[in-house]
N, C-alpha and C positions, 0 to 999 in steps of 0.2 A: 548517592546514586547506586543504584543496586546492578548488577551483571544480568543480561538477557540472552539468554542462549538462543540462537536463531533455529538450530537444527536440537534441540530438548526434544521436540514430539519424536522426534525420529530417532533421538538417543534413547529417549525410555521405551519405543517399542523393541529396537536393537537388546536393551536389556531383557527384557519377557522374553524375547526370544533365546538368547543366552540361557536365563535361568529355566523356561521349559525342556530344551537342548541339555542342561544339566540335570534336569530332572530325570529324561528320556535314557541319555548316557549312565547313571546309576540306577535305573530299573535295568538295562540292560546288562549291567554287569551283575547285580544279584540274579538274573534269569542266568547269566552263564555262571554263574559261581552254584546254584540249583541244582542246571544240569550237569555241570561237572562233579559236584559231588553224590549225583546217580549211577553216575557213572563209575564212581572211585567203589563205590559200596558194592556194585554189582560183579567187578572184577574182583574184591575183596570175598565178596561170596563166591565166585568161581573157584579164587584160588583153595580156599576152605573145604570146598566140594572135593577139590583135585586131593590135598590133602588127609581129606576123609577117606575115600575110596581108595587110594594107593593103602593106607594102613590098615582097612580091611581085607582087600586083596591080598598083602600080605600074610592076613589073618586066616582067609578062606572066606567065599561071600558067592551067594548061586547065584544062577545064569541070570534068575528075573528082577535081584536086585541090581545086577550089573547094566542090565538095558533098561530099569530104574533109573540106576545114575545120569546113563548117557542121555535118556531121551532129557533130564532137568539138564544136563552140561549144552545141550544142544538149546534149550530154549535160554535160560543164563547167555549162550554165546549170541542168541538172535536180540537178547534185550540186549547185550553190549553194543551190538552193531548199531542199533538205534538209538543210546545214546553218544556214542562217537559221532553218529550224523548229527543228531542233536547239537551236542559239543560244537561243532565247526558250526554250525547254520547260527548259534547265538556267538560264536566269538567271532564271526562275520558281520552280526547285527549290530554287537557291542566297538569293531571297530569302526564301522560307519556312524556309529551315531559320535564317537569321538572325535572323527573326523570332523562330525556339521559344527561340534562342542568347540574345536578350536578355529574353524572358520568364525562362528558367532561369535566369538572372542576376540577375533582381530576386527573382526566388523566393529566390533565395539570399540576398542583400544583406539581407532581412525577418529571417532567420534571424539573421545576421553580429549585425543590431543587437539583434534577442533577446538574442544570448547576453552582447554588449557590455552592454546595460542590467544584465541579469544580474548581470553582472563588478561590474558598479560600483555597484549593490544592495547584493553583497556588502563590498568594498571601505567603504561607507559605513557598513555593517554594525558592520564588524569596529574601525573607528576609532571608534565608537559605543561598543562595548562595553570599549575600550583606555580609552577617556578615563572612562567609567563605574566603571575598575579602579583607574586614576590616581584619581578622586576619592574612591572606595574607600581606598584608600591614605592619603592624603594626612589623611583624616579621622580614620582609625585612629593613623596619626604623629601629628596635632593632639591627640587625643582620649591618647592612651600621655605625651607628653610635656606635657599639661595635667595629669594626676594623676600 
């Protein structure tokens, strides 16, 4: 006798849904791992910029280079600001979808132990009716070799 899971349709789509959810949750962390490291590289050139210009300045450097610098520091700090917005908009995306990642999870685990209790219903089942066969047995031998 083979085990028949009453709720399988409904376990295997629980899983796709899981593993799409898994899928979704790892694009979403490489999109924040992306834009966070846009963001690292752009304050890394900020800082570079800051320390370029201080050791010129130091040096002497005219007026048109200096509102050179500033007008790039100021665009440098406008792409910062947008990848900061960036940064939180995907590690808000990337929390929700972990979110759905560990709900689909427990959806699933409810199923797992359905089918487990199931299993072992059955199993209880079957050593119920073996030992009901044995005793069967055992009676018929007692009852054959008494007359």
């Amino acid at each position: 006798m083979s085990i028949s899971f009453r709720f399988q349709k409904i376990m295997d789509i629980k899983e796709n849904e899981k593993e799409q959810s898994q899928a979704e949750y790892n694009q979403s962390v490489n999109d924040f791992e992306t834009v966070a490291n846009k963001l690292y590289e752009s304050l890394k050139q900020k800082e570079m910029l800051e320390e370029n210009t201080l050791s010129k300045l130091n040096k002497g450097m005219s007026v048109q280079e200096i509102r050179h610098y500033q007008q790039f520091v100021t665009n440098i700090e406008k792409t910062i600001s947008h990848y900061q917005n960036l940064v939180l908009l995907t590690r808000n995306r990337m929390n929700e979808k972990q979110t759905k990642l560990m709900y689909q999870n427990m959806e699933l685990k409810k199923y797992e132990k359905l089918k487990e209790k199931q299993k072992n219903e059955f199993v209880r089942h079957a050593k119920d009716l073996e030992n009901k066969f044995m005793d069967d047995l055992s009676i018929q031998t007692y009852m054959y070799r008494g007359n």
